[in-house]
C-alpha positions as CSV (number, residue, x, y, z in Angstrom):
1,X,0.0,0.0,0.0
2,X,2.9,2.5,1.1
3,X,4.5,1.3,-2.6
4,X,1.6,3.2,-4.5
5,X,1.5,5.7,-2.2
6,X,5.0,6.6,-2.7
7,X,4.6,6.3,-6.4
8,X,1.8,8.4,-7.1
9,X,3.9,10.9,-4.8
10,X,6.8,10.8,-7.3
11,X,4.2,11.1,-10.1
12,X,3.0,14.3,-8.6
13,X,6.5,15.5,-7.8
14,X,7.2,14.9,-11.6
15,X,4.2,16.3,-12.9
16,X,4.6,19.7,-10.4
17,X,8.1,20.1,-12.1
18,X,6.6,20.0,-15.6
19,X,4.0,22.3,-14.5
20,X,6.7,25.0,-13.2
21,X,8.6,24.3,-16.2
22,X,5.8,25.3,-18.6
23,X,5.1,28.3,-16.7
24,X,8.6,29.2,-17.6
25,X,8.7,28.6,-20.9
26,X,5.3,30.6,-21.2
27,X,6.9,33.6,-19.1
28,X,10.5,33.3,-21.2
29,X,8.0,33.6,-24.8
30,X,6.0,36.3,-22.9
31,X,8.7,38.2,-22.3
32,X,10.2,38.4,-26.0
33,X,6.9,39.4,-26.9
34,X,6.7,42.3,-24.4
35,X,10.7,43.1,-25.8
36,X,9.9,45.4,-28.6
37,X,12.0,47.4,-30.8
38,X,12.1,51.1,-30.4
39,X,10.4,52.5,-33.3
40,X,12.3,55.2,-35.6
41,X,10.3,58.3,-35.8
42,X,10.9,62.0,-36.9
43,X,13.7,63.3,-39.3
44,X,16.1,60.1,-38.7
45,X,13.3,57.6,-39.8
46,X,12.5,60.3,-42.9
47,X,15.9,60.5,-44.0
48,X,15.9,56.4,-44.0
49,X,13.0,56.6,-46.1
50,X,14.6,58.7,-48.5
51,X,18.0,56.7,-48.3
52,X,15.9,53.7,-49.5
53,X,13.7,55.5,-52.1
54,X,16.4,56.5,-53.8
55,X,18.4,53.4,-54.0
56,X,15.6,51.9,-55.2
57,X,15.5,54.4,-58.1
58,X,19.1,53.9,-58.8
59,X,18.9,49.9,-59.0
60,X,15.8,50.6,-61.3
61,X,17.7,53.2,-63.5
62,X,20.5,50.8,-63.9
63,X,18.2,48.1,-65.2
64,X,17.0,50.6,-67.8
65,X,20.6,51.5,-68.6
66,X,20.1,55.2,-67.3
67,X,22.5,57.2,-65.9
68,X,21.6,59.4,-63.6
69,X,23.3,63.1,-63.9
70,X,26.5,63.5,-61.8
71,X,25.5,66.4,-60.3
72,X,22.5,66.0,-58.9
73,X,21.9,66.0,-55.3
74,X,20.7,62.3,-55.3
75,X,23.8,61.0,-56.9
76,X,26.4,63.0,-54.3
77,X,24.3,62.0,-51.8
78,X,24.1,58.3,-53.1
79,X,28.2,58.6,-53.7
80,X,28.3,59.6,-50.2
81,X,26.3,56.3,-49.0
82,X,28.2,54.1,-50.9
83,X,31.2,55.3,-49.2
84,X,30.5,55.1,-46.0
C-alpha cells in the first residue's frame, strides 16, 4: 500500500516540475513578446526613407541603362552612402 502511495507521490513530484517548467517557458516567450524594438520616428526615420527611395530608383535606373546626372543631389548623396 505504502509502494503506491510513494509512487503516485513521485508522479506528482514529476508532474509539479513540468507544470513549473511550462510556466517558464510561457513567461521566457512572454517576455520576448513584451521586448519590442524602439520604433524610428521623426527626421532620422524620414531620411531612411529617403535613403531607401532613392536606391531603389538607382537599381531601377540601372536596369533601364540610365545614368543618372553627376550632379544631382541624389547621386552626391548616393556617392556619399556608398562610401560610407
Amino acid at each position: 500500500m505504502f509502494e503506491k502511495f510513494f509512487q503516485l507521490e513521485k508522479i506528482s513530484e514529476k508532474i509539479d516540475i513540468l507544470v513549473i517548467f511550462q510556466i517558464r517557458v510561457v513567461k521566457a516567450f512572454q517576455a520576448g513578446l513584451d521586448r519590442r524594438e524602439p520604433s524610428l520616428s521623426g527626421p532620422s526615420a524620414a531620411r531612411l526613407r529617403e535613403i531607401s527611395r532613392q536606391l531603389k530608383l538607382q537599381v531601377e535606373q540601372e536596369g533601364k541603362g540610365i545614368v543618372p546626372r553627376s550632379g544631382s543631389r541624389q547621386s552626391k548623396q548616393l556617392e556619399a552612402m556608398s562610401s560610407v
